[in-house]
N, C-alpha and C positions, 0 to 999 in steps of 0.2 A: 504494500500500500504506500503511495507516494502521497505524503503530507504537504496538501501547498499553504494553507492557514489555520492557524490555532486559535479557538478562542479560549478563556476560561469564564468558567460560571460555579454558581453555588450546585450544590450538591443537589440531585433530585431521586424520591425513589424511583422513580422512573429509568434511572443511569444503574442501578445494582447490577443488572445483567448485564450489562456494556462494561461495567469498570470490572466486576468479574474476572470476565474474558481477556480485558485488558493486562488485567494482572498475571492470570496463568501466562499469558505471552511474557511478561516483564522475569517471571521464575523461570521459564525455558531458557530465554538470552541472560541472562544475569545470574541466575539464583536468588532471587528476594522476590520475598522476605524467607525466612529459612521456616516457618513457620506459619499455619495459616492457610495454607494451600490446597489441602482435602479439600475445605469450603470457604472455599474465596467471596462470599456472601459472607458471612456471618464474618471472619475475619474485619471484611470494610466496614460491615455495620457494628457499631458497637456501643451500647447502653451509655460508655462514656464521653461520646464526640458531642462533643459542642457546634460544631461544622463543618462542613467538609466541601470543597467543588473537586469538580472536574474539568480536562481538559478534551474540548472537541474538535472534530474534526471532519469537516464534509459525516458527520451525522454518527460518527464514530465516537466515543471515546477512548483516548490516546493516552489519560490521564490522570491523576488525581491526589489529594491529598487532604488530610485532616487535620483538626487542633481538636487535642482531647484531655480532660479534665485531670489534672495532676494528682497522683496517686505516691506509691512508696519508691517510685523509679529509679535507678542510682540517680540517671541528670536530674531529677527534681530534686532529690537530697542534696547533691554536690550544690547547685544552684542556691539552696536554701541554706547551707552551711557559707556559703561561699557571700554570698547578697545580705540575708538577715530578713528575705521576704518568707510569709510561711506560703504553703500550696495553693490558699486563696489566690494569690497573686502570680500564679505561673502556669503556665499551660504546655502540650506538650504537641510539637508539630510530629506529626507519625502518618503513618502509609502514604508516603509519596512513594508515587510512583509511575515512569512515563514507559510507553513500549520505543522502542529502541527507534523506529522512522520518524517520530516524534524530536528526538531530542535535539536537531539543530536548529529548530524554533524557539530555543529560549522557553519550553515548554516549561522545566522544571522550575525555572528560574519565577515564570508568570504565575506558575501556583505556588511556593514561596511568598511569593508578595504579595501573594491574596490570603495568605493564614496570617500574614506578620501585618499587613494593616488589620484585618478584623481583632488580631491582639491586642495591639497598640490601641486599638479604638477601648477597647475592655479593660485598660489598664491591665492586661496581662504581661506577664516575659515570657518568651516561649525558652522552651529545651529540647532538646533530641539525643536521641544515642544513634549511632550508626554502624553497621558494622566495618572494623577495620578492611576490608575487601573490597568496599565499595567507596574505591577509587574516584570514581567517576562522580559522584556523591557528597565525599569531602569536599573535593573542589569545587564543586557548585556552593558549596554552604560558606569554605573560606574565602569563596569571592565576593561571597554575598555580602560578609560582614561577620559571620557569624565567629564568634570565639571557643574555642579549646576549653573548657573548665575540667578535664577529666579523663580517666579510661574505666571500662568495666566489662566484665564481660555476660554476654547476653546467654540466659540461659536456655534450652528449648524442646521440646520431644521426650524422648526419652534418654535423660542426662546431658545431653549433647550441651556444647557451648562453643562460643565462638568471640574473641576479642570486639569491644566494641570500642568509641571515642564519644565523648559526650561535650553537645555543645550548646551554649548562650546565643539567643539572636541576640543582634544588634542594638545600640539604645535609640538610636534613629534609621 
């Protein structure tokens, strides 16, 4: 599929079975998320997202991401050790995720900036962990602005783990 414009938009149920799809494609090329993947529904959908869009494309979705309500996460703790904010006040950017003909549209970069204004507008801070492996990933986040506060590793399945990096957005 040859991507010629991206939009993003807020989250719809209507997109589950699109962003779904989207995702098993993002696990096939990538590996991510390591986890989640039997049901790619229920994984996106989650009691604790505050909101989410996606990225479309000629009627596709190509994309998406969420801010979801801070819990015992290592980046929400480091964040909160590190700041002096308690979890009211931080949010955590998670399932992003673009399929690979997507990405030299600035896809990932556009939904990024759609969770970090809805943040900002909330007086939230966002955080994230990422897994070390995804290369491709950090450097969208360290270009973006975002900061280093950490490493942890992610746990998942059955015992499995896998290094992570945890990071602060930006203050602007």
């Amino acid at each position: 599929m040859l991507v010629e414009s991206v939009v993003v938009r807020p989250f719809e149920n209507s997109d589950l079975p699109g962003a779904a799809a989207a995702l098993v494609d993002v696990h096939k090329t990538d590996g991510y998320p390591v986890e989640g993947i039997n049901d790619p529904e229920a994984w996106i959908r989650s009691d604790d997202t505050l909101a989410a869009w996606v990225a479309e494309s000629d009627g596709k979705i190509v994309g998406h991401v969420a801010v979801m309500r801070a819990h015992h996460e290592t980046a929400v703790e480091l964040w909160a050790k590190q700041s002096g904010d308690d979890e009211s006040h931080i949010g955590v950017l998670a399932r992003l995720f673009v399929v690979r003909t997507a990405r030299k549209h600035a896809t990932g970069q556009q939904l990024t900036e759609a969770a970090t204004a809805y943040a900002r507008a909330r007086g939230l801070r966002l955080v994230l962990d990422v897994m070390a492996k995804d290369a491709s990933a950090i450097r969208l986040y360290e270009r973006l602005g975002w900061r280093k506060i950490g490493e942890t590793v992610h746990h998942y399945g059955d015992s499995e783990s896998i290094p992570a990096v945890c990071y602060v957005s930006p203050t602007d």
